[in-house]
NUSELUM-40508 format. One record per residue (C-alpha): residue in one letter; x, y, z. Coordinates in steps of 0.1 Angstrom, whole numbers, plus 5000, padded with zeros to 4 digits. Layout:
REM NUSELUM-40508
aXYZ
...
END
This chain:
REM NUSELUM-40508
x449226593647
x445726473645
x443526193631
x440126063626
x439025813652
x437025573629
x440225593610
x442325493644
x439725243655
x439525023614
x442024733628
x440724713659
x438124433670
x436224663685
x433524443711
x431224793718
x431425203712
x429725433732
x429925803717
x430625923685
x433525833661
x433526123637
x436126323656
x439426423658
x441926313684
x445226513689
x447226223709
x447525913719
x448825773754
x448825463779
x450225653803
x447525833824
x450226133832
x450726173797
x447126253785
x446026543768
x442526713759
x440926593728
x443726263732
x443125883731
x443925683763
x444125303761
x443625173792
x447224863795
x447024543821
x450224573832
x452924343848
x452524563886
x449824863870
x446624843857
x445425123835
x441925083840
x442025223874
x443225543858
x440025573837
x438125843861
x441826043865
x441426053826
x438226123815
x438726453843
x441626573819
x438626563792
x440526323767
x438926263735
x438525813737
x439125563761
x440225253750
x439624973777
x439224603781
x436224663807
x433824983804
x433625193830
x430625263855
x430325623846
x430925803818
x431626143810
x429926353781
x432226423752
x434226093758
x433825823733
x434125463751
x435825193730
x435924803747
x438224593727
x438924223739
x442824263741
x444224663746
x447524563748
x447524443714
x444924713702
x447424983714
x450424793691
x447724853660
x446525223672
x450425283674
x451025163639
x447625333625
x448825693647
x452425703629
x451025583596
x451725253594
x455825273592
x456624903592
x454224833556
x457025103539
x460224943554
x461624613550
x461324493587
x463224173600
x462924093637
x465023883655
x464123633684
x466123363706
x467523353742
x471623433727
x472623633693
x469923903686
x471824203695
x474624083671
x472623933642
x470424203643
x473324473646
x475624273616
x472224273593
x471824693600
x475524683591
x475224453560
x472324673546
x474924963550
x477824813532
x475124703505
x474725063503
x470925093517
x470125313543
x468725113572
x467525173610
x468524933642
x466524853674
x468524643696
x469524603733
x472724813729
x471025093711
x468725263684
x469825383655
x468225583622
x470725543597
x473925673618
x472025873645
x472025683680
x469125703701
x469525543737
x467325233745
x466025153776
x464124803763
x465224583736
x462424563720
x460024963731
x456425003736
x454425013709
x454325443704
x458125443710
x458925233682
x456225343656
x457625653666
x461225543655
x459925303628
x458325653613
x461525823615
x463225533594
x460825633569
x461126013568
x464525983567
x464325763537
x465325373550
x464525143534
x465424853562
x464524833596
x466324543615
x465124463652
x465324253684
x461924063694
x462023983729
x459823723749
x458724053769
x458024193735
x455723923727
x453923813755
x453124233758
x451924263726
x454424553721
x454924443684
x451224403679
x450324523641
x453524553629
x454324423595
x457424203592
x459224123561
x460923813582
x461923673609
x464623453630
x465323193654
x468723173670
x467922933699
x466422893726
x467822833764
x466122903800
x466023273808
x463123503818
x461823233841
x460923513864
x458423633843
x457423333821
x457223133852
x457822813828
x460722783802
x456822613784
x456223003788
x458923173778
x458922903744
x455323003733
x456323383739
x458923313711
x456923133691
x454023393694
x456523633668
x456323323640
x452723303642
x452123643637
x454723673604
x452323683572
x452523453540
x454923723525
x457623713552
x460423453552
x461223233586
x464623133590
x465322903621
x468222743632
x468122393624
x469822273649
x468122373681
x465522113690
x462922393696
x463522553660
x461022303636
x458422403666
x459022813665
x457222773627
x454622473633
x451422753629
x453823013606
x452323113572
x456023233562
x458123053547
x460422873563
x464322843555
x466622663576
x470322763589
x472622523602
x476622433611
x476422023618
x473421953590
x472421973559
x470022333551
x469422613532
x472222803549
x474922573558
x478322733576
x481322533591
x484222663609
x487622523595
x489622743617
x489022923653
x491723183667
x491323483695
x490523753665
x489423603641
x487423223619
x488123073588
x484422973576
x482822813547
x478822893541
x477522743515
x481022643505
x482222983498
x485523043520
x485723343542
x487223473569
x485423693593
x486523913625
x484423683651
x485523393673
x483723103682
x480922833674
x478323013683
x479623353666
x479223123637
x475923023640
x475323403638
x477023463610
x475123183592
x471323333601
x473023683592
x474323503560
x471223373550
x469023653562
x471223863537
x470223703512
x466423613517
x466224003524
x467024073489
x470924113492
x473324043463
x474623713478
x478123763461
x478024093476
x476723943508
x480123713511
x482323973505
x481024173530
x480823923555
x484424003560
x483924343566
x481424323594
x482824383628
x482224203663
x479324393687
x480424583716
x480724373749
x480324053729
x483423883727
x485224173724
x489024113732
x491524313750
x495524213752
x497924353779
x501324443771
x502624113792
x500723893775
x497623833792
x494323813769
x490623933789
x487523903771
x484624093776
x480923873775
x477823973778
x476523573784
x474423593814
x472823293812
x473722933817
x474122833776
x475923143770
x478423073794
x478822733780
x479422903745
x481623183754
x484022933778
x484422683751
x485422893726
x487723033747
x489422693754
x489022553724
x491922853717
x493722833744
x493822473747
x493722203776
x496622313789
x495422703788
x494422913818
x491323083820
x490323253850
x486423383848
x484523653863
x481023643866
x477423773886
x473823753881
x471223993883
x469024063912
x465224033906
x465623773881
x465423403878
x466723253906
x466922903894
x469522993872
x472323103890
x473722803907
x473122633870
x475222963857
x477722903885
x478022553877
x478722603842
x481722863848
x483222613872
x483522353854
x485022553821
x487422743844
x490522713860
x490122983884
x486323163893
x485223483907
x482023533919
x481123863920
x478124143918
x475824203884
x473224433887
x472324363920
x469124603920
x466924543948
x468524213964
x471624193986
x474124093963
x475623843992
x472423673987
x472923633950
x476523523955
x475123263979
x472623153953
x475423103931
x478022903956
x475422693961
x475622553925
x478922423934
x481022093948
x483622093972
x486222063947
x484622353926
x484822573954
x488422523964
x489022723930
x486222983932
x486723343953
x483823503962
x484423923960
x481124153963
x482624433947
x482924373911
x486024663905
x488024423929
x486924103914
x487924203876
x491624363894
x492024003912
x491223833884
x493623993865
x496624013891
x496423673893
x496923563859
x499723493838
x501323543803
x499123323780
x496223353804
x492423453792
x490523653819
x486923633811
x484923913821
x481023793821
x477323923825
x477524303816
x478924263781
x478524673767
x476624803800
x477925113811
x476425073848
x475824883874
x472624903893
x472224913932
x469424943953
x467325093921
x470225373912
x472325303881
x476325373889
x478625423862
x480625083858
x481924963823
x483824593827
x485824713795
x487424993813
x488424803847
x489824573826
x492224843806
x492924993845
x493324643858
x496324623835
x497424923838
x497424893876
x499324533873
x501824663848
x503124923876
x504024703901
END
């Protein structure tokens, strides 16, 4: 594969050129290791690397063009020198120009919030299907091109990796591309020179703080994807989240609104909640779909109404809304044979404990046990974890506090961190376990017919990662062994 530089370089502002652009380049690369002779490098700041101080190692491997934010003090004969302002975002449009500009001949919808992308973006993929269209996914849980799975390792890739998999959508004939737009995503430029058909707001609570350093921050980051959507696109928001009317101030799409308490151009209700299943009106059409809770709802809504402003039949569209199926690790219920209900979560944030617990006793009701399980990560917002703590005891009857993802951090430390979110009487009904096998058997030993053991943090993870080495560890399978374990005794 090979293209013309000046053809590479058309959407770039470029600042200054030194060499010639008449010339062919067989591959493009921000990784240094990557390179190849007659390739492109583009020279990334990144969050702990700095590609610039890879230029020399480069232009030794005798690459083609250097893209770079700051010219080097040398240069090498046969190397064409591009400066550009911003390379982050001029490798997002060299991505796109390199695989032929896949997202102009798809129908592309990204989704951003703190809670819901995986599952609106995942229900829109399977909508499209059911509509009969063939579609591609990019999502936290995993990648797919019509029904092939491709691992993830991101939610939303680096620019080559997903031009790469937007251009597979196209070879292989979709005509949809659905996607998760993280605050990373954003503030990377990773989605740089993508064309979006539309995009939308589920909500926004604090998360990320570790690298946004403000929740300010991590807001703008979000609101970054609106102001990049072109006249063309739609922009649905949730009408209800204070920070929605301010995701779309600077948008030139435009804007719909989706909402359960007011009026909008999407408007869903729940008229009846149960463990499998809600009765829901949107737009006053009745249906019943296979999800539980409020804030299940409000995804359904945006998926509803995105349906629709994609181009869906929308009396197809509320047929198939009882069709679509929950997302793996979200919400997803398991029932023992004596009677004891445990749900696996992936909330891992302070709001999306809040969500997930009041659901849960909205069902069971005040008199109802639940008993919750629950972690945080290790080299992440600290601030959050006592506030995450906090939230579970309060919702709970019982709490475990146990291991996430550690990583890097002592996951006593983390546990501590958490504790100290809570009041004497909070911690009279909280056990603190390290090992997370033994905090989801505990959890379950202890509780009784009628009981809902909430299983929190890891939702479809297959792993757990300590000290930088991923484990296998799935909270849906202790869960089935928990029972299985308590049903022998």
């Amino acid at each position: 594969m090979t293209s013309k530089l000046s053809s590479l370089l058309k959407d770039l502002n470029v600042l200054e050129i030194i060499g010639e652009t008449d010339k062919n380049i067989t591959s493009l690369e921000s990784d240094s290791r990557k390179v190849e002779k007659d390739g492109m490098f583009v020279a990334v700041r990144g969050v702990t690397n700095d590609g610039h101080k890879y230029i020399p190692v480069v232009a030794s491997a005798h690459v083609g063009a250097i893209v770079c934010e700051e010219m080097p003090s040398t240069f090498e004969k046969g190397i064409t020198y591009v400066r550009v302002a911003d390379s982050a975002d001029a490798l997002g449009h060299l991505a796109s120009a390199w695989y032929g500009y896949p997202s102009r001949k798809l129908k592309l919808v990204g989704v951003t919030g703190t809670n819901g992308k995986t599952t609106t973006a995942t229900l829109l993929y399977e909508m499209a299907k059911l509509e009969g269209f063939k579609a591609g996914l990019l999502s936290t849980v995993c990648n797919y091109v019509i029904d092939r799975a491709i691992p993830t390792t991101h939610t939303t890739p680096d620019p080559l990796t997903l031009n790469n998999l937007l251009s597979q959508m196209v070879e292989e004939g979709c005509e949809y591309a659905f996607m998760e737009v993280s605050s990373h995503s954003t503030a990377q430029k990773r989605v740089a020179g993508l064309q979006f058909a539309g995009g939308i707001f589920t909500n926004l609570t604090r998360d990320h703080l570790d690298y946004h350093g403000t929740v300010e921050n991590y807001m703008n980051a979000k609101k970054a994807f609106f102001d990049m959507l072109p006249s063309t696109a739609f922009a649905l928001i949730n009408a209800d989240d204070k920070c929605g009317s301010y995701m779309v101030q600077n948008t030139k799409a435009k804007v719909y609104t989706y909402s359960l308490r007011a009026d909008a151009d999407f408007m869903g209700r729940v008229l009846e909640t149960r463990l499998d299943g809600t009765l829901m009106l949107l737009n006053g059409r009745e249906v019943e779909v296979q999800f539980t809770g409020r804030f299940n709802a409000y995804n359904l809504t945006d998926v509803y109404g995105a349906s629709i402003l994609t181009g869906f039949d929308p009396e197809e569209v509320i047929v198939n809304m009882s069709r679509l199926v929950p997302v793996a690790g979200r919400f997803q219920p398991f029932l023992s044979s004596d009677g004891v209900a445990a749900i696996v979560d992936y909330a891992h944030t302070p709001d999306a404990l809040v969500n997930v617990l009041d659901t849960i006793r909205e069902i069971v009701g005040p008199d109802g046990e639940i008993i919750t399980v629950v972690g945080a990560g290790g080299n992440r917002d600290h601030g959050k974890r006592p506030m995450m703590a906090q939230e579970a005891a309060c919702r709970s009857d019982v709490l475990f506090i146990t291991s996430d993802n550690p990583r890097d951090e002592n996951p006593e430390t983390i546990i501590a961190d958490m504790l100290s979110g809570l009041n004497s009487e909070e911690l009279k009904r909280t056990n603190s376990i390290v090992d997370r096998r033994e905090a989801i058997r505990e959890a379950i030993r202890k509780a009784k017919p009628g009981s809902v053991v909430l299983v929190a943090g890891k939702g479809h993870e297959t792993y757990q990662e300590v000290c930088g080495v991923r484990h296998h560890f799935d909270d849906r399978e202790e869960i089935k062994a928990a029972f299985d374990e308590k049903l022998k005794k």
